[in-house]
Backbone atoms as SQL, in Angstrom:
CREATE TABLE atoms (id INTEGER PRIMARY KEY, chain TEXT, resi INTEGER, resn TEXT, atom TEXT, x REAL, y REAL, z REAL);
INSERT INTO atoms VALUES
  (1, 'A', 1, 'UNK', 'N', 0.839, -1.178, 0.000),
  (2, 'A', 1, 'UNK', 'CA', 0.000, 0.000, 0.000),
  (3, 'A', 1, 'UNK', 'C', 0.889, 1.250, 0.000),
  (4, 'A', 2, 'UNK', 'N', 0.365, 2.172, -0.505),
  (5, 'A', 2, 'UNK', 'CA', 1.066, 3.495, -0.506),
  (6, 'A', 2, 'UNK', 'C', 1.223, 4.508, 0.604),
  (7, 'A', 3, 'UNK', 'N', 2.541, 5.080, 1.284),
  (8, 'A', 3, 'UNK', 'CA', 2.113, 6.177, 1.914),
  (9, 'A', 3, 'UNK', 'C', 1.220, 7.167, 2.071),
  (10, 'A', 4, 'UNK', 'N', 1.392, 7.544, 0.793),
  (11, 'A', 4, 'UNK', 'CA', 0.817, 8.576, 0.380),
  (12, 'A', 4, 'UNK', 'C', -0.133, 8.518, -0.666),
  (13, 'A', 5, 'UNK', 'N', -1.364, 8.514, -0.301),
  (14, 'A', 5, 'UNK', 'CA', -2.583, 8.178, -1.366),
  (15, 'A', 5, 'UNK', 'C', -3.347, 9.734, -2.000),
  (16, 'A', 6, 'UNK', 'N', -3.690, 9.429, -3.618),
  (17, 'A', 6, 'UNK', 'CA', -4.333, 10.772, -4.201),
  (18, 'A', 6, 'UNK', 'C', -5.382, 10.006, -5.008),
  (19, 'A', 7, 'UNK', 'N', -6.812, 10.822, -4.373),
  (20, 'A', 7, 'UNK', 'CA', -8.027, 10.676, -5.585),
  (21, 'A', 7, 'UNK', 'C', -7.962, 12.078, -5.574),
  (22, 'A', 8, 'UNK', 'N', -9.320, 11.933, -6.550),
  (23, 'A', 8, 'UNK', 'CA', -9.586, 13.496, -7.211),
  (24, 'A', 8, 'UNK', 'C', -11.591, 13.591, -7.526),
  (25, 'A', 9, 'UNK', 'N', -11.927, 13.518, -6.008),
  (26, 'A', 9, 'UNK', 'CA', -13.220, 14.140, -5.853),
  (27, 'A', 9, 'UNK', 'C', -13.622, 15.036, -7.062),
  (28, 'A', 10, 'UNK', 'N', -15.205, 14.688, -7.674),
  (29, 'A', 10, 'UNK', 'CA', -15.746, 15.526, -8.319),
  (30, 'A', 10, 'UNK', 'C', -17.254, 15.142, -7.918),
  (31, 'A', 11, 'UNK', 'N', -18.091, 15.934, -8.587),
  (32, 'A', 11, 'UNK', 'CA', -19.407, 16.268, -8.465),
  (33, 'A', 11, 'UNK', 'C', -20.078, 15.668, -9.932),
  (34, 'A', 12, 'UNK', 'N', -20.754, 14.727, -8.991),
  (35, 'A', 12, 'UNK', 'CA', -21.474, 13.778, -10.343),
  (36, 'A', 12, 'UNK', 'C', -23.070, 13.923, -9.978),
  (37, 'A', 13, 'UNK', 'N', -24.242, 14.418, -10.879),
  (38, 'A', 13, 'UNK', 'CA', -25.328, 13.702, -10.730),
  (39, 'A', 13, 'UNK', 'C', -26.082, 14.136, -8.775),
  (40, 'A', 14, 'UNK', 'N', -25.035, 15.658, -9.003),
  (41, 'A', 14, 'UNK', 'CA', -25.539, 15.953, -7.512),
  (42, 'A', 14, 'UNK', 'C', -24.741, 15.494, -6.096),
  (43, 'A', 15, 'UNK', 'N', -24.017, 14.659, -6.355),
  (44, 'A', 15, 'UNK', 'CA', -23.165, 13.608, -5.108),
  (45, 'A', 15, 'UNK', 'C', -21.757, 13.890, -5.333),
  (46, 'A', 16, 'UNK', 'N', -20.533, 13.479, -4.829),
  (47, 'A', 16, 'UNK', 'CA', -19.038, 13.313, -4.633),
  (48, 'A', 16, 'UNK', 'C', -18.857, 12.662, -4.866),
  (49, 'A', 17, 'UNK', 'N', -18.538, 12.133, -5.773),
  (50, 'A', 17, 'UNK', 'CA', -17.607, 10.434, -6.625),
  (51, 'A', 17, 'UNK', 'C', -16.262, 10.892, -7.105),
  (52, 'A', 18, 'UNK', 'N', -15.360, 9.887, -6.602),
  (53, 'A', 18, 'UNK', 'CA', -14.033, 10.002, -7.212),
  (54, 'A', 18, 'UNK', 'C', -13.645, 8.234, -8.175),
  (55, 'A', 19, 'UNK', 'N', -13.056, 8.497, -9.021),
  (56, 'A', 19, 'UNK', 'CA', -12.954, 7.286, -10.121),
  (57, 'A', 19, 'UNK', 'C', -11.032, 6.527, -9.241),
  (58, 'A', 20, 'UNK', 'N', -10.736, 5.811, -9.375),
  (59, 'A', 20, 'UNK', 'CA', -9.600, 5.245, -9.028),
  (60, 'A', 20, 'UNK', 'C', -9.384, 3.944, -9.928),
  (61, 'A', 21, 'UNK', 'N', -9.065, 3.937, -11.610),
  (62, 'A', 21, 'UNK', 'CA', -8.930, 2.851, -11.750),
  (63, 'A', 21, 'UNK', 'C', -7.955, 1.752, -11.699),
  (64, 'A', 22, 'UNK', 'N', -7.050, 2.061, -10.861),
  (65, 'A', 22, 'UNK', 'CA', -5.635, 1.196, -10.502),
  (66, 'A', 22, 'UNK', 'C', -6.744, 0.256, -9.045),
  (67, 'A', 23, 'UNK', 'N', -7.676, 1.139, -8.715),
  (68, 'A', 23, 'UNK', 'CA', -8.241, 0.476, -7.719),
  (69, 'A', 23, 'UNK', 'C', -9.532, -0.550, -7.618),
  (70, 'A', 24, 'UNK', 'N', -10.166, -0.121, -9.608),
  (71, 'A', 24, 'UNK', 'CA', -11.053, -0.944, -9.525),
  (72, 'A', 24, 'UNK', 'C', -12.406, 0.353, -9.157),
  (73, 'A', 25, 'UNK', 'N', -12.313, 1.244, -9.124),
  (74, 'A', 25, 'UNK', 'CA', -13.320, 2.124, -8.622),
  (75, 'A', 25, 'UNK', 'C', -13.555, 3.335, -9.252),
  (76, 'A', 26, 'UNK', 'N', -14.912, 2.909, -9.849),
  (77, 'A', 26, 'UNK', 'CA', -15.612, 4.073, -10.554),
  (78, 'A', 26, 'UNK', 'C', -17.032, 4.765, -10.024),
  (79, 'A', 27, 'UNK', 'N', -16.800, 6.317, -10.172),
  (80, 'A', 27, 'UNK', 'CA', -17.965, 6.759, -9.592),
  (81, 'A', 27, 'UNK', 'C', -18.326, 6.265, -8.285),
  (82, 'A', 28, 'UNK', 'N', -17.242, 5.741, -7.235),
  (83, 'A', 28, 'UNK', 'CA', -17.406, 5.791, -5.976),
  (84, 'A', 28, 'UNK', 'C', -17.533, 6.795, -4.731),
  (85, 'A', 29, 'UNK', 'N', -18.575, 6.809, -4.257),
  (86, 'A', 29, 'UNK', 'CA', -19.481, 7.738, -3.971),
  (87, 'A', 29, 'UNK', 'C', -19.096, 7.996, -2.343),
  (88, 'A', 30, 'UNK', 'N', -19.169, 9.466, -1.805),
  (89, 'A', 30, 'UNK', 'CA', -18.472, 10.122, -0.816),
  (90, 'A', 30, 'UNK', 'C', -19.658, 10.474, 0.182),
  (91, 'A', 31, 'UNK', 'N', -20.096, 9.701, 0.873),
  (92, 'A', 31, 'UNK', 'CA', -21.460, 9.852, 1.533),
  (93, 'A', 31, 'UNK', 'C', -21.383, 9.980, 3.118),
  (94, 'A', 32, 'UNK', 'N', -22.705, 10.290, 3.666),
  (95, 'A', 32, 'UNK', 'CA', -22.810, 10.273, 5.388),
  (96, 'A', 32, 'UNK', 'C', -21.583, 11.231, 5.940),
  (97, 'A', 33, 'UNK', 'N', -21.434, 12.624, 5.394),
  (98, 'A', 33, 'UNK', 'CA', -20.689, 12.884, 6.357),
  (99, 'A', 33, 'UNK', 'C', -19.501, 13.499, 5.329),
  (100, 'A', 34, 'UNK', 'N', -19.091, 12.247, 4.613),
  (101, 'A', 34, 'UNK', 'CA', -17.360, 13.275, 3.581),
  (102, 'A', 34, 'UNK', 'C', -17.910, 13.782, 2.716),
  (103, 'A', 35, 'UNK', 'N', -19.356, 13.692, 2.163),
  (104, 'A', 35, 'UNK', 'CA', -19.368, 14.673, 1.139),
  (105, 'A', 35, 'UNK', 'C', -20.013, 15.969, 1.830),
  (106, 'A', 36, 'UNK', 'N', -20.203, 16.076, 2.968),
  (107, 'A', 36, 'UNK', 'CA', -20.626, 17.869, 3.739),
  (108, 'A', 36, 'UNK', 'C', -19.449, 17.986, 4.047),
  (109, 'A', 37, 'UNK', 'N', -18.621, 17.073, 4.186),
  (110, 'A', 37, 'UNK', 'CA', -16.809, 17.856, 4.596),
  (111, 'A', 37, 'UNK', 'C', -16.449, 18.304, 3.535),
  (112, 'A', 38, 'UNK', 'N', -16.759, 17.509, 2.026),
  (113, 'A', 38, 'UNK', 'CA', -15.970, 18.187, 0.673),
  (114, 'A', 38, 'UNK', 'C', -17.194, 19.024, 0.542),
  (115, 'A', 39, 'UNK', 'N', -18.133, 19.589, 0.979),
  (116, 'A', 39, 'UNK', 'CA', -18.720, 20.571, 0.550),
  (117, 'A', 39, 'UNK', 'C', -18.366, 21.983, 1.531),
  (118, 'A', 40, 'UNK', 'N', -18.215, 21.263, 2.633),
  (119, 'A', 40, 'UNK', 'CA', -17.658, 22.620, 3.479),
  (120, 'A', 40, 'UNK', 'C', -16.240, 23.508, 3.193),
  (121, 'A', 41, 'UNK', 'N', -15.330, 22.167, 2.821),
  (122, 'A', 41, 'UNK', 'CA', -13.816, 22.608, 2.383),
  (123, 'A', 41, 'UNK', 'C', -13.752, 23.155, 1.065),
  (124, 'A', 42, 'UNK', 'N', -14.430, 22.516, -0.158),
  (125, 'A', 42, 'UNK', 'CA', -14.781, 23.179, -1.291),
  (126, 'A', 42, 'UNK', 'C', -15.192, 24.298, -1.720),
  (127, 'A', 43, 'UNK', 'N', -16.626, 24.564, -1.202),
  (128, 'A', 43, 'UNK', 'CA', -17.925, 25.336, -1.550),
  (129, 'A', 43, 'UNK', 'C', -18.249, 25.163, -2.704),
  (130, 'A', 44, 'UNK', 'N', -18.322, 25.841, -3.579),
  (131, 'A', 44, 'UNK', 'CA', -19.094, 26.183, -4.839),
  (132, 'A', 44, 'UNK', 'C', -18.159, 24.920, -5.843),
  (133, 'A', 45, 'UNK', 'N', -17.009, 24.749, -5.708),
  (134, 'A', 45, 'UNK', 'CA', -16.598, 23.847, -6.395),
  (135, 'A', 45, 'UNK', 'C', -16.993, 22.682, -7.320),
  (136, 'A', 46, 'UNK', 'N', -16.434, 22.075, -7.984),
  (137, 'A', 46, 'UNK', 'CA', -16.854, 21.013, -8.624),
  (138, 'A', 46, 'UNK', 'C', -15.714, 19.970, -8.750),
  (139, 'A', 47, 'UNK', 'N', -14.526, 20.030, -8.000),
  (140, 'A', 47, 'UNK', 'CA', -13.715, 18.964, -7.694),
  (141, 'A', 47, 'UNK', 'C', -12.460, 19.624, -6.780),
  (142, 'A', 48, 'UNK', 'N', -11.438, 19.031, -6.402),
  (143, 'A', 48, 'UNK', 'CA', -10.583, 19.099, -5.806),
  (144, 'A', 48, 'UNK', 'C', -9.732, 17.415, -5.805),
  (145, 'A', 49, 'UNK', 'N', -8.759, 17.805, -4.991),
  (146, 'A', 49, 'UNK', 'CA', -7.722, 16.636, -5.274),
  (147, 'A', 49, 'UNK', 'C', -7.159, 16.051, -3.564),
  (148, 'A', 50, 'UNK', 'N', -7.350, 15.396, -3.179),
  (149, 'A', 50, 'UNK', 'CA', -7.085, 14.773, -1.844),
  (150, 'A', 50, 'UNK', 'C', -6.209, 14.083, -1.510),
  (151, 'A', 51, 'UNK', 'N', -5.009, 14.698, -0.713),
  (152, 'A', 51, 'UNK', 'CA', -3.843, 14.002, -0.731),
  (153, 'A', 51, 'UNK', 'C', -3.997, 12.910, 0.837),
  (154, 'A', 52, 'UNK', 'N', -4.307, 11.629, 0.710),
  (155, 'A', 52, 'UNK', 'CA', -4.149, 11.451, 2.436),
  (156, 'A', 52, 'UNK', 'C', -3.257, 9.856, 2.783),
  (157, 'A', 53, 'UNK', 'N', -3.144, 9.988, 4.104),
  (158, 'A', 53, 'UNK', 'CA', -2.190, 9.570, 4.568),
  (159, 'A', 53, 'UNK', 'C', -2.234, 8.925, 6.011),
  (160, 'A', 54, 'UNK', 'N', -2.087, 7.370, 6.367),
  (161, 'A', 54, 'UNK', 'CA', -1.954, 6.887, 7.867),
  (162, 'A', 54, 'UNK', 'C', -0.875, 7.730, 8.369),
  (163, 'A', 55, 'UNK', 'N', -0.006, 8.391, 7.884),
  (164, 'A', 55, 'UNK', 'CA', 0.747, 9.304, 8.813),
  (165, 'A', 55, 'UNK', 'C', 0.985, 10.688, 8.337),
  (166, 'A', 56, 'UNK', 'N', 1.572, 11.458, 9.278),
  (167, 'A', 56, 'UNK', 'CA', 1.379, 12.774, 9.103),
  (168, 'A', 56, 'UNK', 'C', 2.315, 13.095, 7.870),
  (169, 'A', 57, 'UNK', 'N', 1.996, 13.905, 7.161),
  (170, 'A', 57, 'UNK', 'CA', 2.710, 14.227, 5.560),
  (171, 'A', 57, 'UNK', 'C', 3.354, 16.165, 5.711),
  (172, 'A', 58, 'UNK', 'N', 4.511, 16.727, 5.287),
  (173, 'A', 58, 'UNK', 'CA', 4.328, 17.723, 4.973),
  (174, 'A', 58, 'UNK', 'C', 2.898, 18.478, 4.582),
  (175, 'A', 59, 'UNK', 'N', 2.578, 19.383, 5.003),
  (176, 'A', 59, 'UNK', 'CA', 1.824, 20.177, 4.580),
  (177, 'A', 59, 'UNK', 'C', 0.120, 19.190, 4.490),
  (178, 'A', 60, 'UNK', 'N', 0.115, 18.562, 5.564),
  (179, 'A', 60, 'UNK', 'CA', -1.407, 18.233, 5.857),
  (180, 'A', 60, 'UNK', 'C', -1.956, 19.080, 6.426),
  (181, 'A', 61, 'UNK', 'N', -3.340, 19.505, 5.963),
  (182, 'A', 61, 'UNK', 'CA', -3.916, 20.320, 6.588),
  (183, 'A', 61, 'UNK', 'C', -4.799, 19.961, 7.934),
  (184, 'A', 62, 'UNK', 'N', -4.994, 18.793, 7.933),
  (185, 'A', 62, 'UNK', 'CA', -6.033, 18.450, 8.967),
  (186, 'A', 62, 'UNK', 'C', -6.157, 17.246, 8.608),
  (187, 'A', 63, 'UNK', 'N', -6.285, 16.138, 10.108),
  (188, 'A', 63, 'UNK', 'CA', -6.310, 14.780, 10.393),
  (189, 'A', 63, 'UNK', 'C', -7.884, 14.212, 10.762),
  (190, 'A', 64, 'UNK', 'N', -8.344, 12.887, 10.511),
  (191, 'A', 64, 'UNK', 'CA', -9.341, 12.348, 11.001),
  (192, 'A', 64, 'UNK', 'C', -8.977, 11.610, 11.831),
  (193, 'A', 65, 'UNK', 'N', -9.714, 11.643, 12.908),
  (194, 'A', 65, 'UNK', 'CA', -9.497, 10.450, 14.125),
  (195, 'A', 65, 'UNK', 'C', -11.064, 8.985, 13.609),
  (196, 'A', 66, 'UNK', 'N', -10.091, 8.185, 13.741),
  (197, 'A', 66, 'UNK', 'CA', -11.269, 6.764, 13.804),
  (198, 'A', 66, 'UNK', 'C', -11.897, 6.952, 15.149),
  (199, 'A', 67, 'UNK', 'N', -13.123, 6.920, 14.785),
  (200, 'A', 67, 'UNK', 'CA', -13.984, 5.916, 15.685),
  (201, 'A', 67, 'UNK', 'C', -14.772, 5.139, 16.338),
  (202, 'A', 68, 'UNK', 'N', -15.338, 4.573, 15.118),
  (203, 'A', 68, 'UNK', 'CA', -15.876, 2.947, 15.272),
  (204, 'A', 68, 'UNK', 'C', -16.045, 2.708, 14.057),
  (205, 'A', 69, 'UNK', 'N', -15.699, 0.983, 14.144),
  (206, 'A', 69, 'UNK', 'CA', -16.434, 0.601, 13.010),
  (207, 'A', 69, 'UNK', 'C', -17.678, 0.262, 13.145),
  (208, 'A', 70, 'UNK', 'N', -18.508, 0.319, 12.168),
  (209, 'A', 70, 'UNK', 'CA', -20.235, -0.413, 12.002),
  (210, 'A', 70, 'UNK', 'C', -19.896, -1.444, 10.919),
  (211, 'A', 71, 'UNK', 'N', -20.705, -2.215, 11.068),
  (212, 'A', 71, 'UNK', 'CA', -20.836, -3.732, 10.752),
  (213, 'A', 71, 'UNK', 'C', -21.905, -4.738, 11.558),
  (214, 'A', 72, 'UNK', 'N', -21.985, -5.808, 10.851),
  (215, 'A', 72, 'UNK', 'CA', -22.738, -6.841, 11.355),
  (216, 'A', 72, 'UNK', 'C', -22.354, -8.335, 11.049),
  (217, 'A', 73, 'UNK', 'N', -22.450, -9.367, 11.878),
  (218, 'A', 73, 'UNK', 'CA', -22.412, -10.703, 12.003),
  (219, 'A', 73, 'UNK', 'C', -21.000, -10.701, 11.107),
  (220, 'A', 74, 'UNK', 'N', -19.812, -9.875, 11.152),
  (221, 'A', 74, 'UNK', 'CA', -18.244, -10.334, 10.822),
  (222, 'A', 74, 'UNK', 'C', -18.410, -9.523, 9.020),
  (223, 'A', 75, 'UNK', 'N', -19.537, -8.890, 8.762),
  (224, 'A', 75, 'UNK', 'CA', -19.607, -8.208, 7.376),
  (225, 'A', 75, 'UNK', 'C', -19.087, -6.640, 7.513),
  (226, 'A', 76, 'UNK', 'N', -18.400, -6.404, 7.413),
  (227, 'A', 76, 'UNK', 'CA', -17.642, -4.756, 7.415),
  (228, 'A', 76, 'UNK', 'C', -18.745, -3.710, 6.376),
  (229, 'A', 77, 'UNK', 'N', -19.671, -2.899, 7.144),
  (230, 'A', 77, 'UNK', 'CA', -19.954, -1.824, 6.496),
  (231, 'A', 77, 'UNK', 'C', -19.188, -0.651, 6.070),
  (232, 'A', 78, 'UNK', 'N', -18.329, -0.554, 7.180),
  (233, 'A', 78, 'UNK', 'CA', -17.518, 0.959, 7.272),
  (234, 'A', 78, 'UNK', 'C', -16.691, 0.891, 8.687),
  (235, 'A', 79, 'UNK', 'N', -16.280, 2.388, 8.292),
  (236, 'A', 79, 'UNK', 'CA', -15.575, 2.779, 9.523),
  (237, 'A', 79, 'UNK', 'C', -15.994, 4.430, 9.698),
  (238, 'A', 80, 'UNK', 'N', -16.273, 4.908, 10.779),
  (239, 'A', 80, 'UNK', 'CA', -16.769, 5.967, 11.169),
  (240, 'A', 80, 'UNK', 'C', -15.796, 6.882, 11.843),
  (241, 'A', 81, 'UNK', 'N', -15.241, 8.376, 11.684),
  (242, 'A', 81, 'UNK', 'CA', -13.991, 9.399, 11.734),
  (243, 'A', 81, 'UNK', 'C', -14.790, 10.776, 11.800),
  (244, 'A', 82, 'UNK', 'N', -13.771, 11.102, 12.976),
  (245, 'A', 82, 'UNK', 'CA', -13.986, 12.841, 13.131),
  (246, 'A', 82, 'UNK', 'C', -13.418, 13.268, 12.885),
  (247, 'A', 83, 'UNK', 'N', -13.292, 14.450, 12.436),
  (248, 'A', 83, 'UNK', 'CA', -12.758, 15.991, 12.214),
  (249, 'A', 83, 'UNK', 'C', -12.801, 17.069, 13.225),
  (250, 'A', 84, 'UNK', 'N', -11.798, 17.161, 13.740),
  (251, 'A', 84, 'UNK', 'CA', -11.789, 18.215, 15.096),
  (252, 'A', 84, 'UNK', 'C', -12.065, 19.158, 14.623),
  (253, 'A', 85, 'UNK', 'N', -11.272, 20.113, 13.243),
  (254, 'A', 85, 'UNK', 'CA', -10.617, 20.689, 13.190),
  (255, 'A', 85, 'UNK', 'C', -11.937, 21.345, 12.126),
  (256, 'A', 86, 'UNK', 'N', -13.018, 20.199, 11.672),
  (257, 'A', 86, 'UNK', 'CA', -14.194, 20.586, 10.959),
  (258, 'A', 86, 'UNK', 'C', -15.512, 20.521, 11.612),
  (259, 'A', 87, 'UNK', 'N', -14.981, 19.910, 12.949),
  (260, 'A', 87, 'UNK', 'CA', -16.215, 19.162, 13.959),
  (261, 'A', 87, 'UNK', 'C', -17.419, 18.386, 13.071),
  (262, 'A', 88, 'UNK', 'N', -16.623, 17.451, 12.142),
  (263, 'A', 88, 'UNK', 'CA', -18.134, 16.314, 11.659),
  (264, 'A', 88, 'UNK', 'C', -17.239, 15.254, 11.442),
  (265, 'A', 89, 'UNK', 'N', -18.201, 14.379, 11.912),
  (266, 'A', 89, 'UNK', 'CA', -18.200, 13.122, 11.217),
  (267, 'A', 89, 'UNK', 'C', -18.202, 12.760, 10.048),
  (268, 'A', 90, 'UNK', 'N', -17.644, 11.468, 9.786),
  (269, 'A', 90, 'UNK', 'CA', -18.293, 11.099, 8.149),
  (270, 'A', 90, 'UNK', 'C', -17.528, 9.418, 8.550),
  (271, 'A', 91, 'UNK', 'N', -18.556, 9.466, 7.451),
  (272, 'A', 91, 'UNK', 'CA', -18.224, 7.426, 7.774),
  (273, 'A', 91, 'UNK', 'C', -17.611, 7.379, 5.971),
  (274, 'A', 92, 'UNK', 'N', -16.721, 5.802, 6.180),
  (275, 'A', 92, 'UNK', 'CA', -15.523, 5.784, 4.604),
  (276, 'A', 92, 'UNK', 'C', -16.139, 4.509, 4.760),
  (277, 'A', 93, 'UNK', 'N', -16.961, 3.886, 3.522),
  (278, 'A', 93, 'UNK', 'CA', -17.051, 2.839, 3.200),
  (279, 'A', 93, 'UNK', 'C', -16.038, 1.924, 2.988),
  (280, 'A', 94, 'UNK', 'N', -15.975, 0.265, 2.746),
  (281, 'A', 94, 'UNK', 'CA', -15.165, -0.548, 2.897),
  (282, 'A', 94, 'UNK', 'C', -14.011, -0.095, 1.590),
  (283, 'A', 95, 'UNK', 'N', -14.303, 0.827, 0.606),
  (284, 'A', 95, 'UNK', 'CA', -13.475, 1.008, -0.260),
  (285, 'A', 95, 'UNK', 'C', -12.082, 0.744, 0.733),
  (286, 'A', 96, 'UNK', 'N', -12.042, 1.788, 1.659),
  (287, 'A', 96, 'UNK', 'CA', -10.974, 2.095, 2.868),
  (288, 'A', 96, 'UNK', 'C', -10.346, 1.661, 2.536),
  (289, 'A', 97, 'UNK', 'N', -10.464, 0.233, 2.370),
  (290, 'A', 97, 'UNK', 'CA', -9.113, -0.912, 2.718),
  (291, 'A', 97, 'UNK', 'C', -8.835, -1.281, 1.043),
  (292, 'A', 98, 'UNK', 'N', -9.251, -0.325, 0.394),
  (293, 'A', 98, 'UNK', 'CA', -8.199, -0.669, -1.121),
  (294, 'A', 98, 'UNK', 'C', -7.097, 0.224, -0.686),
  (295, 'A', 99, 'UNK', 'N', -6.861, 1.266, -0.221),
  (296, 'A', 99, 'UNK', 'CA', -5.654, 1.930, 0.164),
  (297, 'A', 99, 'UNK', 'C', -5.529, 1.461, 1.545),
  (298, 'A', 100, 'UNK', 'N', -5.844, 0.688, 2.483),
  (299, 'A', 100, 'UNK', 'CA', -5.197, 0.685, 3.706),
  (300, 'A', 100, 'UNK', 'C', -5.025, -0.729, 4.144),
  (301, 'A', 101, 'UNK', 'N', -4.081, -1.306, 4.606),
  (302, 'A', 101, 'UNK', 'CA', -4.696, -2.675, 5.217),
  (303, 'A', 101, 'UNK', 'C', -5.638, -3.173, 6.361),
  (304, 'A', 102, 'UNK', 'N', -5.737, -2.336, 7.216),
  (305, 'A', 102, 'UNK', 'CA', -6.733, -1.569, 7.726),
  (306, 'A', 102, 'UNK', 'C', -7.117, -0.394, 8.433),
  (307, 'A', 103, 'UNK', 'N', -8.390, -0.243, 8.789),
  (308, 'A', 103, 'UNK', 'CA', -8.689, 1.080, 9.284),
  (309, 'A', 103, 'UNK', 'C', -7.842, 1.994, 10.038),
  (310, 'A', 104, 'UNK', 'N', -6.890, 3.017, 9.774),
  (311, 'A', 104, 'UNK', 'CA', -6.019, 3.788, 10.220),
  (312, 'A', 104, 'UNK', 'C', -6.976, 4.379, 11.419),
  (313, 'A', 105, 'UNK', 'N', -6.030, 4.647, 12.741),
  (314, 'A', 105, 'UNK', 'CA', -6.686, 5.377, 13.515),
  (315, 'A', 105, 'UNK', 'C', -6.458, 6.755, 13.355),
  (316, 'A', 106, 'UNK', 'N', -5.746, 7.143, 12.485),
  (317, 'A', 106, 'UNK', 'CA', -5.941, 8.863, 11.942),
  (318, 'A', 106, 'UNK', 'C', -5.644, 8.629, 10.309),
  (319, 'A', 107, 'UNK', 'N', -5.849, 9.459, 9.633),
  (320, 'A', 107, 'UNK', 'CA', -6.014, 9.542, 8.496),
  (321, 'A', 107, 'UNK', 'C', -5.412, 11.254, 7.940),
  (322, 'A', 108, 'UNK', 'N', -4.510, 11.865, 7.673),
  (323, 'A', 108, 'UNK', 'CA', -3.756, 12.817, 7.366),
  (324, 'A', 108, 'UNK', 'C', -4.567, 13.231, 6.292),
  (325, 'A', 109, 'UNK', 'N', -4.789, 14.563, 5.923),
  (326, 'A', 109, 'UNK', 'CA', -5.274, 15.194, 4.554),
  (327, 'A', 109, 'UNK', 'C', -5.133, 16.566, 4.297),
  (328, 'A', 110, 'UNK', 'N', -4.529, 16.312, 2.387),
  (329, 'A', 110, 'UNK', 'CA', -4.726, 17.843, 1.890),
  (330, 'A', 110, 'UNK', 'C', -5.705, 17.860, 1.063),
  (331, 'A', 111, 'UNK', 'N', -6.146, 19.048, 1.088),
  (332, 'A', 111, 'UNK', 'CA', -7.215, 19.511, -0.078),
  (333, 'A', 111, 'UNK', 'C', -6.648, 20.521, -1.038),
  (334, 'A', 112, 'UNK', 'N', -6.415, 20.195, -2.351),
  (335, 'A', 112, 'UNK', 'CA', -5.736, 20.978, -2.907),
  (336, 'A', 112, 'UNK', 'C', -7.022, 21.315, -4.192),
  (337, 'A', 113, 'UNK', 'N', -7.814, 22.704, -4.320),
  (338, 'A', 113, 'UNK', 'CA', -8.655, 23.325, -4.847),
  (339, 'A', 113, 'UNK', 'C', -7.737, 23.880, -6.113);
């Protein structure tokens, strides 16, 4: 897995989907929470570029703390992360673990507009 991971959030059809095809992922969708964070950090926008990271990177602007996962009977829905620094939540579907081996308890990020 990579240190240092980059998608590139855009605005599809009303929602936040970023495409990753080294990852297998198209039009994967930024819901419950990261897409009012990419709408708060954005605004009016229609994409941006997300640099993030299990550890702290030059020039991160702001970290997510894990904390909890949701799931049922051993099936992984997600993992659920705050933002101090935005005060919200947002839950990262199981995509997660195409960049992580698992759920990082912080998560490093730039937003580059």
């Amino acid at each position: 897995m990579n240190a240092l991971n980059v998608i590139k959030p855009y605005r599809w059809e009303g929602m936040w989907v970023f495409d990753d095809p080294d990852k297998e992922l198209v039009k994967e969708a930024l819901v419950s929470g990261a897409d009012d964070l990419l709408d708060l950090i954005v605004g009016e926008g229609d994409s941006c570029k997300l640099l993030f990271s299990a550890k702290k990177f030059p020039d991160a602007q702001f970290k997510v703390d894990w904390v909890r996962e949701e799931g049922d009977d051993g099936f992984e829905f997600g993992n659920w992360y705050h933002s101090e620094t935005h005060e919200q939540n947002l839950w990262l579907c199981p995509a997660l673990f195409k960049y992580f081996d698992e759920a990082p308890k912080e998560i490093h990020i730039k937003v580059i507009l």
